[in-house]
C-alpha positions as CSV (number, residue, x, y, z in Angstrom):
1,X,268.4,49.9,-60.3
2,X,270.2,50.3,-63.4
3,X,266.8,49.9,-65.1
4,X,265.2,52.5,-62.9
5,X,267.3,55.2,-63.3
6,X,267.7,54.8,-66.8
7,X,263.4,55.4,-67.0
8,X,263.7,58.1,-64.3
9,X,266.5,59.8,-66.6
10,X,264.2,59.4,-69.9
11,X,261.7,61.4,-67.8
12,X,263.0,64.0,-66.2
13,X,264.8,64.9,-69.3
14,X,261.6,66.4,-71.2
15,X,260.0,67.4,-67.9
16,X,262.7,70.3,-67.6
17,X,262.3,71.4,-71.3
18,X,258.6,70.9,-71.5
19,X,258.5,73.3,-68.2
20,X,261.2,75.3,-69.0
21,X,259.3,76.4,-72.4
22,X,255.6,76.8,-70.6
23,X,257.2,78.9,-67.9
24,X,258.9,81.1,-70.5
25,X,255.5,81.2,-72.6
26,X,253.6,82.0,-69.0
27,X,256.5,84.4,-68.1
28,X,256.0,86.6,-72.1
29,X,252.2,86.9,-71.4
30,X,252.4,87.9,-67.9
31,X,255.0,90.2,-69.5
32,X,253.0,91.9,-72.3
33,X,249.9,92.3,-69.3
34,X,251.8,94.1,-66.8
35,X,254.2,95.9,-69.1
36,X,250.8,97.6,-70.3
37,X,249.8,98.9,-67.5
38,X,253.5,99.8,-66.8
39,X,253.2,101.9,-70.1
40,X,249.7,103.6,-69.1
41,X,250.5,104.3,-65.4
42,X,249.1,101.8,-63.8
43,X,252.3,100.2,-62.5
44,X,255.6,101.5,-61.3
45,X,258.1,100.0,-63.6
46,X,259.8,98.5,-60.2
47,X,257.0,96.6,-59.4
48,X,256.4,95.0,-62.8
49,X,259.3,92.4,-62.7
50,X,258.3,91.4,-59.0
51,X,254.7,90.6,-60.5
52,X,256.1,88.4,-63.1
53,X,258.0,86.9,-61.1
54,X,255.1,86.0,-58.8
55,X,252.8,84.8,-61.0
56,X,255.2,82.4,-62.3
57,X,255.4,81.2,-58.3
58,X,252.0,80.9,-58.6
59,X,251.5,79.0,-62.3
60,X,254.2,76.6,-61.1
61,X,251.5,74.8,-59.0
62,X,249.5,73.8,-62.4
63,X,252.3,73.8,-64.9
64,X,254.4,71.4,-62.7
65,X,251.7,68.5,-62.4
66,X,251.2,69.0,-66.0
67,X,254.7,69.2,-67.2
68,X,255.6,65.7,-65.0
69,X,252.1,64.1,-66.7
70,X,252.9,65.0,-70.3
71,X,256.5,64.1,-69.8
72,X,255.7,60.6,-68.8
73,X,253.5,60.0,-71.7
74,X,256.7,61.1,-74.1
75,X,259.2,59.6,-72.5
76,X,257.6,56.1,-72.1
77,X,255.7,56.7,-75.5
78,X,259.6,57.3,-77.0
79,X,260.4,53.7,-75.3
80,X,257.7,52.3,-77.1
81,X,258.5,53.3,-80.1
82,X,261.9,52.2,-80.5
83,X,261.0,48.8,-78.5
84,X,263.2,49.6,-75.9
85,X,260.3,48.4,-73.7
86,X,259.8,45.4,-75.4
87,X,263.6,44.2,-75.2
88,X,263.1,45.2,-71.3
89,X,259.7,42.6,-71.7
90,X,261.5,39.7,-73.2
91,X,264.3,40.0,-71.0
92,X,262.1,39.5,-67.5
93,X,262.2,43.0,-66.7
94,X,258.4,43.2,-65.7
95,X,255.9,46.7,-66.2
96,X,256.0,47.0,-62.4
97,X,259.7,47.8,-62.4
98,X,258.7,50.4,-64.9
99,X,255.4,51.5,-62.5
100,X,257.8,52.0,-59.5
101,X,259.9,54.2,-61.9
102,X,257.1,56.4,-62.6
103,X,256.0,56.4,-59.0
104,X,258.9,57.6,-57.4
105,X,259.6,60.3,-60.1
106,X,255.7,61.2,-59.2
107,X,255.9,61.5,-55.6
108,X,259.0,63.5,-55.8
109,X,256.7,65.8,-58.1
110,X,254.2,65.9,-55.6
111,X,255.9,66.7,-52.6
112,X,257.5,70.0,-55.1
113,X,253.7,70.5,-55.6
114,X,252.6,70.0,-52.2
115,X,255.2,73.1,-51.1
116,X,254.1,75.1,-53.7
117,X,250.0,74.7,-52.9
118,X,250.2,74.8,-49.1
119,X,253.0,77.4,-48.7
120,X,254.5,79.4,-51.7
121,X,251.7,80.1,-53.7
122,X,249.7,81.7,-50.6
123,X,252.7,83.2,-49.8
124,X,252.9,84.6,-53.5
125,X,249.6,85.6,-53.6
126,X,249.5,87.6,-50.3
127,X,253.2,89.3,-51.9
128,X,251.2,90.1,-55.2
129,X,247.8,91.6,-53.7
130,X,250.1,93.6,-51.5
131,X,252.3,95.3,-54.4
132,X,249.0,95.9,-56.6
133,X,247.7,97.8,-53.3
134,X,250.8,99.7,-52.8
135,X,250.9,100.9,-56.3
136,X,247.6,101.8,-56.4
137,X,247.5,103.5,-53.1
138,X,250.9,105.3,-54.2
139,X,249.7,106.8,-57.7
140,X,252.4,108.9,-59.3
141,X,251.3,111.8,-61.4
142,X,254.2,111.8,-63.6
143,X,253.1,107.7,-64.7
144,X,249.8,109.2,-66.0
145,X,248.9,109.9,-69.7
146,X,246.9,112.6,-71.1
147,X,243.1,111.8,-72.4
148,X,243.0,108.7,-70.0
149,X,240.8,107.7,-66.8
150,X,242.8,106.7,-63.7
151,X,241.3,104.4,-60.8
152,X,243.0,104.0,-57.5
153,X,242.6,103.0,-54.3
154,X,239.7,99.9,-55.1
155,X,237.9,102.9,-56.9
156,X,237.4,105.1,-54.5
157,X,239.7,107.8,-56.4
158,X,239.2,108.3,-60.5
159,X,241.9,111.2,-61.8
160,X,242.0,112.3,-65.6
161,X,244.4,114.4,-67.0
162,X,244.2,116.4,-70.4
163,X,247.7,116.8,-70.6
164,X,250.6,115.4,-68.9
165,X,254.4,116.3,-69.2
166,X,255.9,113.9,-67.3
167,X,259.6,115.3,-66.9
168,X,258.2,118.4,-65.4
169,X,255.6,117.0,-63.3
170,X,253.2,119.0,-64.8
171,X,249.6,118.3,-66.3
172,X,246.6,120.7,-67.5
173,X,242.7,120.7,-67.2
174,X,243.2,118.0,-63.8
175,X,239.8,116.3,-62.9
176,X,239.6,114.1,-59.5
177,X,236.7,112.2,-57.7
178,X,237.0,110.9,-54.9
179,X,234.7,108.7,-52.7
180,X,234.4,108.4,-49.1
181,X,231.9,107.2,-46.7
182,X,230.7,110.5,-46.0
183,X,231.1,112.2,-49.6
184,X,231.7,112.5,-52.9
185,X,234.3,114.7,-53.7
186,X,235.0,116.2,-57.5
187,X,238.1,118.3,-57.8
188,X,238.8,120.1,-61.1
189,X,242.0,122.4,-61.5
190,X,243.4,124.1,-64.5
191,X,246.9,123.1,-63.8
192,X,248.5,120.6,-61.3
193,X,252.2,119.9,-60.7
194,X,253.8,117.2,-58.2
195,X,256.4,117.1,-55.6
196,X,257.9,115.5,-52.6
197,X,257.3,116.4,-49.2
198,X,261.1,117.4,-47.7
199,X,259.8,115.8,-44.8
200,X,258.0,112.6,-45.3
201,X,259.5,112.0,-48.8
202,X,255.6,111.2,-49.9
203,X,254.4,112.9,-53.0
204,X,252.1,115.7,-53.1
205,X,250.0,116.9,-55.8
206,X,249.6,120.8,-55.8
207,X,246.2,122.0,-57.8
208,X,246.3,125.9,-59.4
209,X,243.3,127.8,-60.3
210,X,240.0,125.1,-60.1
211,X,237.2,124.4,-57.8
212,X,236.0,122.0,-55.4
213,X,232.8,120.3,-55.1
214,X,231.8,118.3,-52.2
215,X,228.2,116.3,-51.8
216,X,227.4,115.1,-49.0
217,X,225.6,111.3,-48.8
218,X,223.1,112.6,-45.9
219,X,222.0,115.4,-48.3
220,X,223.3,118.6,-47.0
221,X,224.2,121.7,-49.3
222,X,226.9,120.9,-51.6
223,X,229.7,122.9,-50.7
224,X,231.4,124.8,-53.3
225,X,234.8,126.0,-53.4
226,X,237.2,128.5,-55.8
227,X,241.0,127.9,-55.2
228,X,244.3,129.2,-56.3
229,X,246.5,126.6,-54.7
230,X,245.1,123.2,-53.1
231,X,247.1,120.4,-51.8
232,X,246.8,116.4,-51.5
233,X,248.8,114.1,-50.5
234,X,249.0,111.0,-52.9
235,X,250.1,108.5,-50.3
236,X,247.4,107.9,-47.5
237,X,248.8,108.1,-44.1
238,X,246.7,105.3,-42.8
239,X,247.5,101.5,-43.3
240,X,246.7,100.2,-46.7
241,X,243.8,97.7,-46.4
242,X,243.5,95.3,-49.3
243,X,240.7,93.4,-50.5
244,X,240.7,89.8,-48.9
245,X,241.6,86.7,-51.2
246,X,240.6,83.5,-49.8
247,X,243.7,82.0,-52.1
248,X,246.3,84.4,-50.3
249,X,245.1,83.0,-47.1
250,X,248.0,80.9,-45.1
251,X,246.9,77.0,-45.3
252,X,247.1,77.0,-41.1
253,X,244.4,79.5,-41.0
254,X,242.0,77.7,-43.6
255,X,242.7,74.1,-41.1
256,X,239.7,75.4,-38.5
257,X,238.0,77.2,-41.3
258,X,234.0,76.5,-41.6
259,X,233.5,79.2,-44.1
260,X,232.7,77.1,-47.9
261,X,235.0,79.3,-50.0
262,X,237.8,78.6,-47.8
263,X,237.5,75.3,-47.1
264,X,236.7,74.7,-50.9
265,X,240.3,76.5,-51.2
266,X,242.1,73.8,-48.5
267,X,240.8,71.0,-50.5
268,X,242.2,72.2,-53.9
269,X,245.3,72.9,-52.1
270,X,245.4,69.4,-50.5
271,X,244.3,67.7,-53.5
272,X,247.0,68.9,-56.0
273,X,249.5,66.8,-54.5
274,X,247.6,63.7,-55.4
275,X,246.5,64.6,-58.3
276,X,250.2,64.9,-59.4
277,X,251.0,61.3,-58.5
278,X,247.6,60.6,-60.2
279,X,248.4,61.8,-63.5
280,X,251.8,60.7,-63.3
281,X,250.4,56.8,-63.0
282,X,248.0,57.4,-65.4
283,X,250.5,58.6,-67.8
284,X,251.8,55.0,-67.9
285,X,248.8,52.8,-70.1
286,X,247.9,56.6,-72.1
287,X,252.0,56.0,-73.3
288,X,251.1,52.4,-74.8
289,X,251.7,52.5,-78.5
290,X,253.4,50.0,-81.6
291,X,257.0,50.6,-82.8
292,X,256.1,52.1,-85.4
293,X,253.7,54.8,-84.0
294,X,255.5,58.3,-82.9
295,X,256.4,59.1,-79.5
296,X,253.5,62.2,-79.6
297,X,251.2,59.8,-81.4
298,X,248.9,59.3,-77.3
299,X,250.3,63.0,-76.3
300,X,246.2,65.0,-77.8
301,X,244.4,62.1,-76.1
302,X,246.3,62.5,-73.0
303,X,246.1,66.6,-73.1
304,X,242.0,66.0,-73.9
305,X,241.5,64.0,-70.3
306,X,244.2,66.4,-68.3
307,X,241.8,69.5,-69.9
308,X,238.5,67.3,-68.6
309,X,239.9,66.8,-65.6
310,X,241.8,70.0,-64.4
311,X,238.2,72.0,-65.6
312,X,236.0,69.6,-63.6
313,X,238.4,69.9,-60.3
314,X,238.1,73.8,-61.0
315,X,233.9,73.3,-61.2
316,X,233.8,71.3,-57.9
317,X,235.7,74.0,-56.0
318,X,233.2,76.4,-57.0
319,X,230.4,74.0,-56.5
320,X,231.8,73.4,-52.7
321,X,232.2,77.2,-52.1
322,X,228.6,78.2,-53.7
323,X,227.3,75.1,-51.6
324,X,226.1,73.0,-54.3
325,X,227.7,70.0,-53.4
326,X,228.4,68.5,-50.5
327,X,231.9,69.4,-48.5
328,X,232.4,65.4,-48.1
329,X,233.4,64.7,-50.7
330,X,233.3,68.0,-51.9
331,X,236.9,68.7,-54.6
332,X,237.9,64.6,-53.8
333,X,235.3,64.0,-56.4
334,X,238.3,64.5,-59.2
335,X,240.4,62.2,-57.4
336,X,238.0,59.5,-57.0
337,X,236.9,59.6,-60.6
338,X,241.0,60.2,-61.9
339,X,241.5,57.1,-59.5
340,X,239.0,55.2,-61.1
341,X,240.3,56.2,-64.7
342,X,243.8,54.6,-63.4
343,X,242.4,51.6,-62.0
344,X,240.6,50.8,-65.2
345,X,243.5,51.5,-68.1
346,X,245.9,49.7,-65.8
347,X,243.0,46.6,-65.7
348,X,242.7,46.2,-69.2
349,X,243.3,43.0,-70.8
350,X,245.5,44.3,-73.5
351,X,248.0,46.4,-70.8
352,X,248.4,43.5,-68.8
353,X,250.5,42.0,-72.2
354,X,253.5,43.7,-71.2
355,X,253.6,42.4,-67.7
């Protein structure tokens, strides 16, 4: 056990950096995207942080498998290289003592995975649709900049602003268009200012001097109307409905699914598991190397197959949603092929050496 540990240790040590530093690279360009829109008023400054945080739930599926894969090929590749795994060889230790290793450390990794794919990153996905929604549906006028095109509400609402003072609430020269099933509303004020309702606590936006244009879609008269004061209330008192994402979809509800793009969604989450252990074995003969080779020396080769792979499990799923392939196998296809791949490093005369 000694033995073991020792290889499990050698692992898990660059797994936690090499994740640590994608998750921190992941987390600075999530960062700069949504801080963006922060700055332009598309997002409330509260709701940027609980983004980020989100889509790093949601990146942990794929950097995790790949952290654990990469990590394998290091650590094992560092035991090369300084014969360690030699010594083990000429002292009986055999390379299935060193498989086992691997495979425990790998289906610890993908039972992590399998919580993530099945549970937290639907959860995280459903949490992050819903916040986009909210802070669309709950535009602030004082997040706005002047000269720029707002949309909210999935489009249905575009408002520009020449000029926009946000510690007084204030803009000039206000231009809305707004879309319904009915109409198409175009709102154009000289000035607009905003304020809470004492009641409700919901923001209203108060138009001075403009006019109002409404067109209806059966092709009545355009109605036409001259203002001093207007009101609308930013918030919409109905339930916010957002646009449906098969990958925010509880696992339970895609199990009696027979619609392709969800089902083509259950198998990716099913599959990720596997393919964790996958990698993880296949890890093992991509680590091979001489003493006198580096530890990184198999690390592009074994990047170049995890990129082949991870792009041709991502081209079956859409495959199986469009219908192109069959749903049997449908995503497994990977899996089969990755299993393959394994079966055929481990078989080669020159890994068997070792053994």
């Amino acid at each position: 056990m000694i033995i073991e540990r020792y290889i499990i240790r050698e692992i898990i040590k660059p797994t936690v950096t090499i994740c640590a530093v994608l998750v921190f690279i992941f987390g600075c360009y999530i960062s700069t995207r949504y801080g963006e829109d922060a700055v332009h008023g598309m997002l409330p400054g509260s709701s940027v942080l609980q983004l980020i945080l989100l889509r790093i739930l949601i990146a942990l599926e794929v950097l995790l498998p790949t952290t654990l894969y990469l990590s394998v090929v290091i650590a094992l590749g560092r035991l090369y290289r300084d014969a360690e795994l030699t010594a083990m060889f000429a002292c009986g230790i055999s390379m299935t003592r060193v498989v086992k290793s691997v495979f425990l450390v790998s289906v610890i990794g993908g039972l992590i995975v399998a919580s993530f794919s099945l549970f937290i990153r639907p959860w995280a996905w459903n949490q992050f649709f819903q916040i986009k929604a909210q802070a669309e549906a709950n535009f602030d006028l004082t997040r706005m900049k002047g000269g720029t095109f707002y949309s909210t509400g999935g489009s249905e609402r575009v408002i520009f602003a020449d000029r926009v003072d946000g510690q007084k609430n204030r803009a000039k020269r206000v231009f809305i268009q707004t879309k319904t099933e009915k109409s198409l509303q175009i709102i154009y004020a000289d000035r607009a200012r905003q304020f809470k309702d004492e009641t409700t606590g919901k923001p209203i936006l108060v138009f001075q001097d403009g006019q109002l244009y409404e067109f209806p879609r059966s092709g009545a008269n355009v109605l036409i109307l001259e203002f001093e004061n207007s009101e609308m209330h930013l918030v919409p008192k109905y339930v916010i409905h957002r646009e449906y994402k098969v990958k925010s979809v509880a696992t339970k509800t895609l199990l009696h699914s027979s619609n392709l793009e969800e089902i083509a969604e259950l198998q990716w989450r099913l599959t990720t598991p596997l393919s964790t252990i996958l990698l993880a074995l296949l890890a093992i003969p991509l680590s091979r190397s001489s003493p006198r080779q580096g530890k990184y020396i198999k690390a592009p080769v074994a990047i170049l197959i995890f990129a082949v792979y991870y792009n041709f499990s991502a081209l079956t799923k859409q495959w199986v949603s469009q219908g192109v392939i069959e749903v049997v196998p449908g995503i497994w296809w990977g899996q089969l092929l990755l299993t393959a791949l394994v079966v055929l490093l481990f078989w080669q005369p020159t890994f068997l050496l070792p053994w």
